[in-house]
N, C-alpha and C positions, 0 to 999 in steps of 0.2 A: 504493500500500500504506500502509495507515494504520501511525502509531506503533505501536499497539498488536500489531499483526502484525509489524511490524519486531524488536520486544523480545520476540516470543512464540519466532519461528525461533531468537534467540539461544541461550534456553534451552535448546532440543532439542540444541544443538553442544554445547554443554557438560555435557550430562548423559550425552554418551556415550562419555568418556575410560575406556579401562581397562586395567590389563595382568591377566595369569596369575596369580596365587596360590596356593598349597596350597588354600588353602579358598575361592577362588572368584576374583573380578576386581578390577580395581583403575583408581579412574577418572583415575590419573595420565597427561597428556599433551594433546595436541592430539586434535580431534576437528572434524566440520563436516557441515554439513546437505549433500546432494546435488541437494537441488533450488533450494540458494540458495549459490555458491559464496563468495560473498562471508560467507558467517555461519561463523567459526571463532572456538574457542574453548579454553581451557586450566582445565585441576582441577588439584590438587594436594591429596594424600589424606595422614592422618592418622591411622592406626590403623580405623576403621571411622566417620571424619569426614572430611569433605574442603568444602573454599573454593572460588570459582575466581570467574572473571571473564569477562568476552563480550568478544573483540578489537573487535566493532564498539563505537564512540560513536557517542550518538545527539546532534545538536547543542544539544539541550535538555536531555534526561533522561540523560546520560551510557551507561556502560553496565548489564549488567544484569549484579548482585551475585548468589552461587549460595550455601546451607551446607546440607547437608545427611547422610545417615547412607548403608553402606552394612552391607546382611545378605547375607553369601555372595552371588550375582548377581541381588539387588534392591537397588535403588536408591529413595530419596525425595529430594527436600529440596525448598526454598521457594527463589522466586524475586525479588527487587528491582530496581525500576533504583536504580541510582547517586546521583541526584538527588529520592531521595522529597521531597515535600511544596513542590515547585518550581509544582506547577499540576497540575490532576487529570488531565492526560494522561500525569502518571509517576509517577501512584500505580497502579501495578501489582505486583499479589500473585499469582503462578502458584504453581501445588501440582503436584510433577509425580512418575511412580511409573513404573517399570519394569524390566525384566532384561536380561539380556547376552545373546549370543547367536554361533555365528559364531566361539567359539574367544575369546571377548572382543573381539572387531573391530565390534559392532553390539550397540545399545541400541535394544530395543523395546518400547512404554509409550503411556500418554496423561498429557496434561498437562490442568488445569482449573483456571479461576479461577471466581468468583462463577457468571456464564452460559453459559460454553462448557467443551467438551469437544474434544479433537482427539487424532488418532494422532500420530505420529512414528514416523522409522527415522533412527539418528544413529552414522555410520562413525569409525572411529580416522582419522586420518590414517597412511593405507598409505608414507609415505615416513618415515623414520628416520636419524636421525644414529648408526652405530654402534661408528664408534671414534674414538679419540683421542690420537695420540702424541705427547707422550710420558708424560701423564697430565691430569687435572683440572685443576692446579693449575698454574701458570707463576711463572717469577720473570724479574726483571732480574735480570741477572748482576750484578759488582762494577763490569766493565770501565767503564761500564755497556753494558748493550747488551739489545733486545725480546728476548723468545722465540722460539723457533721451534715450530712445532708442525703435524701433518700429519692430516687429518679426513677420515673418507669416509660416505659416506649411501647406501644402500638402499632399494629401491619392491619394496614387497608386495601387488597386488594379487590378493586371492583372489577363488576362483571367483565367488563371493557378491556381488563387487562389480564385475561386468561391463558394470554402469551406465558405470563410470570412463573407457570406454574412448570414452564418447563424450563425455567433458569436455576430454579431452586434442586441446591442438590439434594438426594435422595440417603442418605446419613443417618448416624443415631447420634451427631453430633449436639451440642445445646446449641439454641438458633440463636442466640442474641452475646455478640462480644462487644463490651464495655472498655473506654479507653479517657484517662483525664490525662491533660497537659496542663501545668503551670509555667507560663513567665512573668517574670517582671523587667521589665526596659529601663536599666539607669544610662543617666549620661556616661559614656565608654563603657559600657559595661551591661549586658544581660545576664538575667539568674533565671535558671527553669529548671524544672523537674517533672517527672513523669510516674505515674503506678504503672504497675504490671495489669496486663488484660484481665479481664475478669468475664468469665461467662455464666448465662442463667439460663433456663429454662422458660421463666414465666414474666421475662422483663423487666422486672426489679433490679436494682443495682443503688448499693452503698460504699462509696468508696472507704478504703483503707487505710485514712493518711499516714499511718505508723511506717510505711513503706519508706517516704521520703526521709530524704539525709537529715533535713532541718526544716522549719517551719518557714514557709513560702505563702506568699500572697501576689496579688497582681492579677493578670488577666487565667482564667480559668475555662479550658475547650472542654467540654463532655463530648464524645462523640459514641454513636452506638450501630453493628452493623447485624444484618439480619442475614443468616448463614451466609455471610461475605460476601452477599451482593449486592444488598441494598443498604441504605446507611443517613443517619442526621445526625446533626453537629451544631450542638450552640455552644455560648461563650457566654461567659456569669465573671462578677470582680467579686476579690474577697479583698478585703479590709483587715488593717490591724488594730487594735484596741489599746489606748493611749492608759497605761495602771493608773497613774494618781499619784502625788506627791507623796503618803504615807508607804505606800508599795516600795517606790523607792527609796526610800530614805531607810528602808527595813533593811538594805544590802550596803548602801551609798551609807556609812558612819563618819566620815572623815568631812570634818567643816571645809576643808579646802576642795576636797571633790565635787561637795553639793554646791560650791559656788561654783565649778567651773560646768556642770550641767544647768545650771540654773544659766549663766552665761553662754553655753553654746547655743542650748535647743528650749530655754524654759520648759527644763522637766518633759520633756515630748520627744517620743520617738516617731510619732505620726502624726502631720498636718492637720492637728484634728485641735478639742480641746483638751487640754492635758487631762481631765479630771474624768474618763471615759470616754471620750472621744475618738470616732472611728477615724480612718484615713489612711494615705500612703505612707512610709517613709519619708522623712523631713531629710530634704537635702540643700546643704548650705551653697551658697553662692557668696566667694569671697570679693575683696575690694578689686582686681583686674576682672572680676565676670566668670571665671570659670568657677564650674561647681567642686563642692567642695566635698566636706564629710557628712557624714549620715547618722539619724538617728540621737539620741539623750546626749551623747559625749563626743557626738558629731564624729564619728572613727572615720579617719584618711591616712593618714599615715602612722604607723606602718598598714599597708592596706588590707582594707576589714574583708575577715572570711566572708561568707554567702550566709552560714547561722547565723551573723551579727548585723545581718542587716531587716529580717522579720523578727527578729525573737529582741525583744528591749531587756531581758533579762543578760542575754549574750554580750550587749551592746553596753551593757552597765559594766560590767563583768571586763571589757575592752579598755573602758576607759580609767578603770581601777587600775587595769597591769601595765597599760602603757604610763600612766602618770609613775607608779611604782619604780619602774624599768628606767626610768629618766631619773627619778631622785638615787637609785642606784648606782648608775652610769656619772654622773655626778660626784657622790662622794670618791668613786673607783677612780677616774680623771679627771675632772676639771682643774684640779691643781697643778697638776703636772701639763697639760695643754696648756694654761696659763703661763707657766713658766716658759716653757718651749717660747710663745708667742713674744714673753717678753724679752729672752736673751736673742732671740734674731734680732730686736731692735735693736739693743745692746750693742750685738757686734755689728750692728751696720755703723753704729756710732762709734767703736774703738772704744768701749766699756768693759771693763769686767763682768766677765760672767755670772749671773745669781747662781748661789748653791743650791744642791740637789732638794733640800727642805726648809728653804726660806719662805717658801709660800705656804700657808696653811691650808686643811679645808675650810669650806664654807660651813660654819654653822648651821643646827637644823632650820633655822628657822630661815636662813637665807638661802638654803637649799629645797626647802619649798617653795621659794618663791621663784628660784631658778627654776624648775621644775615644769613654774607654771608657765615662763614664758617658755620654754622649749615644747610646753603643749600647743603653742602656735605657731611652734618653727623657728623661733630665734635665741638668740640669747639675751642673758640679763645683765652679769656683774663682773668688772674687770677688776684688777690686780692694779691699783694706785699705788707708788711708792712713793714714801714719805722721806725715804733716805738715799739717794742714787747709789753711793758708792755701799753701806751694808745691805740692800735691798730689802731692808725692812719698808712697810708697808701697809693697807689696810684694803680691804674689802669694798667696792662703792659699787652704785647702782647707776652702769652706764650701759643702756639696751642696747644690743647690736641686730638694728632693723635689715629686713632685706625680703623680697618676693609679698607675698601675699601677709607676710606678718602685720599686725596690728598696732601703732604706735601704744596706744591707749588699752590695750588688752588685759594686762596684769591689774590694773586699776578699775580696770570695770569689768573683770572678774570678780574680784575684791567688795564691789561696793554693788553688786547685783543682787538683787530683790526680787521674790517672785510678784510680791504684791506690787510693785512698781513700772 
C-alpha cells in the first residue's frame, strides 16, 4: 500500500467522530475505518469547527493534520500530513465532504484530491468510557497520599454494525485492557509514569497507584480497549493538596528553616492556598526570568529528584538536607578557601604569606547565616584583616553577589512573616 493510500484511510477515521446534538452531530471522539483496523483517529469540535489528528504516524510524513466546518450533519474540511514540504510524497491535500448517519454512529461521503475520487463509510468507536468516580478531577490529599478513583466502559454495537462481529477475536481472553498515563510538563523538564495493564471481564477498573515510583500528579490518560480492537481514551488532572502550616512545622523544627520556607514558597508546595488548597506545583521564577525551584523550599539546586516534586513531604525533607549539607560544607572549608583567597592577594602584592591556622571558623551563629545565603547561591562573609603583617583578623559580613542571587535575601528571609 502506497503512502498515499496509507494517509488517505486516515482521513476517513477521523472525519467520522460524532455525538447527538439538538441541531445535529458532533465529530467529538474516537472513530476508525473497518476495513483497516489499525486506522483510528480522534476530532475535537469547537462550536461548528473542529481539529483533530490520525493516531497513525507515518515514518516520514508524520500524521495527517484535519480543520474543518460542520453544518447540522454535513461535514467538510481539508486534509495534511504533519510533515508538508519534507518530499513530494507528503505533500498531500485531501478535500473530503459528507453526513452522518446511523443515529451519529457513521459518516458517509467521498473524499478527493487533485485525480481521484473514492467512497468511504467511517464508524464511532462502539466502546465508551462512561463513568467516573468520584469525579474529573483528582487530588493528592495532604497526608500525602494518590487518589483513588473507580471507571467502567461500555460496547455498543448497533445493528448497522454487524460487520464488528467479525473483527472480534474468538478467545477466552478478558475483553476489556485498562491502561493510565501520568505526566506533568515542567519548564526543561517532564515527569510521567505509567501502571501496568490491567484486564476485567465486566468493565470495571480501579487503578493501582502503589505501582508508581512516587506520587505524581498532572495530566492523567485512562485509556481502555475492547479485545484490542476497539478503544477510548480521556484525560482527567489531578491536583496536589497544599498540608497547612501546623503539618509543617511538625517536620520543619529549626526557626531558621521555617523562615527560609516561609521566604521561598509561603508555606506552599502548590499554587493553591497554603491552608488546603488544591493546585500544581509552585514554580519560582527568578530576577533574569528563568524558572527556578519548586515546591515549600523551592528545590533547584542540587537538582530535585521527581518524588520531591509531588510529594511536599519529600520536598521538606530537600530543603532540611540541602540547608544541612551547606552548614557542613562550611565548617569542613570555608576557612581554608578563605585563606587560599587571601594569600593569592598577598602574593600578588609581595606579602607574606598567612599561616596555615590564622583564620578561624565561623561561628555557629555566622555559619547559619552563611548557610542561608549559599541557599540562594552566593556567598556571605569574608576574612577582614585587622593586622597585615600577623594576619590576624575578624569575620564581616561582605555578600559576594552574582547570577540570579538576591541582594536582599538573607534579610528578608530573616524578617518574613506568614501573616505579612
Amino acid at each position: 500500500m502506497c503512502l498515499k493510500r496509507k494517509l488517505h484511510l486516515l482521513i476517513i477515521i477521523i472525519l467520522s467522530g460524532s455525538k447527538v446534538f439538538a441541531d445535529g452531530c458532533n465529530v467529538d471522539g474516537m472513530w476508525f475505518d473497518p476495513m483497516n483496523s489499525n486506522m483510528e483517529y480522534s476530532l475535537s469540535q469547537n462550536g461548528t469547527t473542529f481539529t483533530g489528528k490520525s493516531k497513525y504516524i507515518d515514518d516520514k510524513c508524520g500524521a495527517f493534520i484535519l480543520s474543518g466546518t460542520i453544518n447540522n450533519n454535513t461535514v467538510s474540511f481539508e486534509a495534511t500530513s504533519e510533515k508538508s514540504g519534507q518530499g513530494p510524497e507528503c505533500e498531500i491535500h485531501e478535500r473530503v465532504s459528507g453526513t452522518f448517519g446511523n443515529n451519529c454512529t457513521l459518516l458517509k461521503g467521498t473524499t478527493t484530491d487533485d485525480k481521484n475520487s473514492d467512497e468511504f463509510n467511517l464508524y464511532r468507536e462502539p466502546i465508551k468510557i462512561t463513568s467516573l468516580i468520584p469525579a474529573s478531577e483528582f487530588v493528592i490529599s495532604a497526608e500525602p497520599r494518590m487518589p483513588s478513583f473507580r471507571a467502567a466502559a461500555e460496547v455498543y454495537i448497533p445493528s448497522s454494525m454487524t460487520f464488528m462481529n467479525n473483527l472480534l477475536p474468538r478467545t477466552n481472553e478478558s475483553p476489556f485492557t485498562w491502561k493510565v498515563k501520568i505526566k506533568h510538563e515542567l519548564p526543561k523538564r517532564i515527569v510521567e509514569g505509567e501502571l501496568n495493564e490491567t484486564v476485567s471481564n465486566d468493565g470495571v477498573y480501579e487503578p493501582d497507584f502503589s505501582q508508581l515510583k512516587w506520587l505524581l500528579g498532572g495530566k492523567l490518560t485512562l485509556s481502555v480497549q475492547y479485545f484490542h480492537t476497539m478503544r477510548d481514551e480521556n484525560t482527567y488532572i489531578i491536583k496536589g493538596t497544599n498540608p497547612g502550616k501546623t503539618r509543617i512545622e511538625e517536620i520543619v523544627t529549626s526557626p531558621i528553616l521555617r523562615q527560609i520556607a516561609c521566604m521561598e514558597s509561603r508555606y506552599k508546595q502548590f499554587e493553591a492556598k497554603r491552608e488546603g488548597g488544591t493546585g500544581f506545583p509552585v514554580v519560582g521564577v527568578g530576577k533574569n526570568g528563568v524558572s527556578g525551584g519548586i515546591g515549600i523550599f523551592q528545590a533547584y539546586i542540587p537538582r530535585p529528584e521527581d518524588h520531591e516534586i509531588w510529594n511536599w513531604k519529600d520536598n521538606v525533607l530537600y530543603g532540611i538536607r540541602t540547608f544541612e549539607s551547606k552548614k557542613e560544607e562550611i565548617r569542613k572549608k570555608m576557612a581554608k578557601k578563605e585563606l587560599n583567597r587571601l594569600n593569592k592577594e598577598r602574593k600578588k602584592q609581595g606579602l607574606p604569606l598567612c599561616a596555615k591556622d590564622s583564620i578561624p571558623p565561623l561561628n555557629e551563629e555566622q555559619t547559619e547565616r552563611e548557610a542561608l545565603r549559599r541557599y540562594n547561591g552566593c556567598r556571605e562573609f569574608q576574612w577582614e584583616l585587622t593586622d597585615s603583617k600577623s594576619c590576624e583578623g575578624k569575620w564581616v559580613v561582605h555578600p559576594t553577589i552574582w547570577g540570579a542571587c538576591l541582594p536582599d535575601y538573607v534579610n528578608d528571609v530573616l524578617n518574613c512573616s506568614l501573616d505579612g
